[in-house]
C-alpha positions as CSV (number, residue, x, y, z in Angstrom):
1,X,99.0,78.9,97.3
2,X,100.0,82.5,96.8
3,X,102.5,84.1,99.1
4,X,102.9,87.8,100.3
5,X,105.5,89.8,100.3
6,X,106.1,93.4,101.7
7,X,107.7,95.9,99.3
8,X,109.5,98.7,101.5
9,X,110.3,101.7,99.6
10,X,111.8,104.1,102.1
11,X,112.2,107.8,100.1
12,X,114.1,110.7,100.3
13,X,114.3,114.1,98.5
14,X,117.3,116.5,98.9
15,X,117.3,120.0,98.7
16,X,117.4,120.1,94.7
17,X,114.4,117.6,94.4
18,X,116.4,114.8,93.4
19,X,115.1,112.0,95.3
20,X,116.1,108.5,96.3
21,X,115.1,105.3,97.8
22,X,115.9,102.6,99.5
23,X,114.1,99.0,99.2
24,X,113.4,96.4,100.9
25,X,110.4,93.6,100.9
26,X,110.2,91.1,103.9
27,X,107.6,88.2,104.6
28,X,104.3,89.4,107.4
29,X,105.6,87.6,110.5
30,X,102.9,85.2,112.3
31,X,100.2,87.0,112.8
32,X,101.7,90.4,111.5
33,X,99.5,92.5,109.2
34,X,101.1,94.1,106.1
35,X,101.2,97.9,108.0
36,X,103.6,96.4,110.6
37,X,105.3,94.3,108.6
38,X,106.5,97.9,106.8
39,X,107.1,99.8,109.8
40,X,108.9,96.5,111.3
41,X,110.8,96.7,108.2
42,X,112.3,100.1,108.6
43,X,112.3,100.7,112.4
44,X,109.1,102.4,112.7
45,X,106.6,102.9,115.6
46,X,103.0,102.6,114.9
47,X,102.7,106.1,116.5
48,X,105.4,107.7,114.4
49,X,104.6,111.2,113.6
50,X,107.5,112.0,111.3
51,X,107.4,109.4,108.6
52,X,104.3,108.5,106.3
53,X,103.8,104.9,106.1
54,X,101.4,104.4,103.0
55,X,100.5,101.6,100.8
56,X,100.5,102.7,97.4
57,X,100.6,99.7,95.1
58,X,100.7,96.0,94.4
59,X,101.7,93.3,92.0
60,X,101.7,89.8,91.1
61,X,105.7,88.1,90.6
62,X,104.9,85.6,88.5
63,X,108.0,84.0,88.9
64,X,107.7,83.4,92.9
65,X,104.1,83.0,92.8
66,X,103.2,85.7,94.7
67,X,101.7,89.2,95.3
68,X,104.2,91.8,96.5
69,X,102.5,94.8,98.6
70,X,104.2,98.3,98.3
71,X,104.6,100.5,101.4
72,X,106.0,104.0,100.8
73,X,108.0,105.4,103.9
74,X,108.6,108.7,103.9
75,X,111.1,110.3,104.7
76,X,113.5,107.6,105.1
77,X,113.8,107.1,109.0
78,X,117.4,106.6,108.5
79,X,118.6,110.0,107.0
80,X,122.4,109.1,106.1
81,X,121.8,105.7,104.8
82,X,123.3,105.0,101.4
83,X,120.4,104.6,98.9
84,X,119.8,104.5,94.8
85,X,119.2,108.0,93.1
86,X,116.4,107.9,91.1
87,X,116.4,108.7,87.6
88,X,114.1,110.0,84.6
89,X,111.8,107.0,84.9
90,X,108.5,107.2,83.2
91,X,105.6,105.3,85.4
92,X,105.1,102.1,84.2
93,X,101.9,101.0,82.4
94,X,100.2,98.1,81.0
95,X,100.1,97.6,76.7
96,X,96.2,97.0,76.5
97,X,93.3,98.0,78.8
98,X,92.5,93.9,79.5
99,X,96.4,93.9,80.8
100,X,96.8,96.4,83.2
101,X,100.2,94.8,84.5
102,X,103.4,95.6,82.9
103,X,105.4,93.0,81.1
104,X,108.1,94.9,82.6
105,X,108.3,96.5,85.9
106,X,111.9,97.6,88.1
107,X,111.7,98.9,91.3
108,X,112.6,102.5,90.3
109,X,109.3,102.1,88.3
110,X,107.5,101.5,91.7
111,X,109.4,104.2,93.3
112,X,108.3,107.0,90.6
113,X,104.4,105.7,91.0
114,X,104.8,105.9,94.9
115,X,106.2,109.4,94.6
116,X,103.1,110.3,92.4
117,X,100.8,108.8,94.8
118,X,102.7,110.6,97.5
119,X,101.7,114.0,96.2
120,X,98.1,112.9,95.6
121,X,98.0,112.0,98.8
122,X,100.1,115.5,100.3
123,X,96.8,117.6,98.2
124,X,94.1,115.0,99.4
125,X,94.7,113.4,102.9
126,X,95.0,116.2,106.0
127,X,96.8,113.8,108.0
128,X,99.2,112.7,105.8
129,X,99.6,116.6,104.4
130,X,100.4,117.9,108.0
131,X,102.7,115.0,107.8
132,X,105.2,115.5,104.7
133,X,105.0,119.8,105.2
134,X,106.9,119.1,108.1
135,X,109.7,118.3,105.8
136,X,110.5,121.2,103.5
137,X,112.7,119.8,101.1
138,X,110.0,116.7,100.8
139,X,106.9,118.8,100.3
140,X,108.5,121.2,97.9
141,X,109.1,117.9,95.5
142,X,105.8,116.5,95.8
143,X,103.8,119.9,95.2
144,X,106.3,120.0,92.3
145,X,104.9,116.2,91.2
146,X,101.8,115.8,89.5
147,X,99.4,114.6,92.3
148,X,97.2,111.9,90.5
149,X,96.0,108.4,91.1
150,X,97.0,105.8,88.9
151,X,94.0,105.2,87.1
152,X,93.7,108.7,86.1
153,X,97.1,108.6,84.2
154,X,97.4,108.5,80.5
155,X,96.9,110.7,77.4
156,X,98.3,114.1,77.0
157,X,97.7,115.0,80.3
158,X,100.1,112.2,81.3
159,X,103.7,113.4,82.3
160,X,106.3,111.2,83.3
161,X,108.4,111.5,86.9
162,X,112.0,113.1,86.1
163,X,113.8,115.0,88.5
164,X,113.7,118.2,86.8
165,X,109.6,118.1,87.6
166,X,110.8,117.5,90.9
167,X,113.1,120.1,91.2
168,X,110.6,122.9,89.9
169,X,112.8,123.1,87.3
């Protein structure tokens, strides 16, 4: 038997695009589905207005035996809390199109993707837009990101998360 786990990435950009993040996975409680399992996770209401709470991806941890379900918050509900800068990560990708997972995969890989599904989702989804342009500093770093899904990456159109992209700069 498999087990689930809930992935919490709770994001933050600053003023300069930079952006941060701080994790978190927890079990579903009895009875708990995977959405309120995240917002449980980081203090969230189901009616928040001011913080996206979005699944963006999945993965199989071999090593625990089981599947780990990634929620993007966003922004972080908890605006001074100490969390991990991220760097100049490129998204992580499988080596062969029969092996979509990654033989390798760190959080900060997670983070980057979630970002990039962030801005897909800031260009695509009215509710979610309305959402994120209430936060300046936010929305000015996802227009800057390229807004794909993760199957349409790849190629030379491809372009890997840094801060710089970010930034505008």
């Amino acid at each position: 038997m498999h087990e689930l786990s809930v992935e919490v990435l709770m994001l933050h950009a600053d003023h300069t695009g930079t952006w941060s993040y701080r994790h978190i996975t927890v079990p579903p409680g009895p009875g708990e589905s995977p959405d309120e399992a995240a917002r449980r996770a980081c203090g969230l209401a189901p009616g928040a207005q001011d913080s996206v709470v979005h699944s963006t991806s999945w993965r199989y941890d071999r090593e625990r035996a089981r599947v780990v379900l990634t929620y993007a918050v966003c922004p972080d509900p908890v605006p001074g809390a100490s969390r991990t800068v991220l760097g100049d990560l490129p998204i992580a990708r499988g080596s062969a199109p029969a092996s979509p997972s990654p033989e390798r995969i760190e959080v900060a890989n997670v983070a980057a993707h979630a970002i990039q599904h962030l801005a897909f989702l800031m260009a695509a989804d009215p509710v979610v837009g309305a959402a994120l342009a209430r936060r300046p500093a936010i929305a000015a770093a996802l227009e800057s990101c390229s807004p794909v899904l993760a199957g349409e990456l790849g190629g030379a159109g491809a372009r890997s998360f840094d801060r710089a992209a970010a930034a505008g700069r």
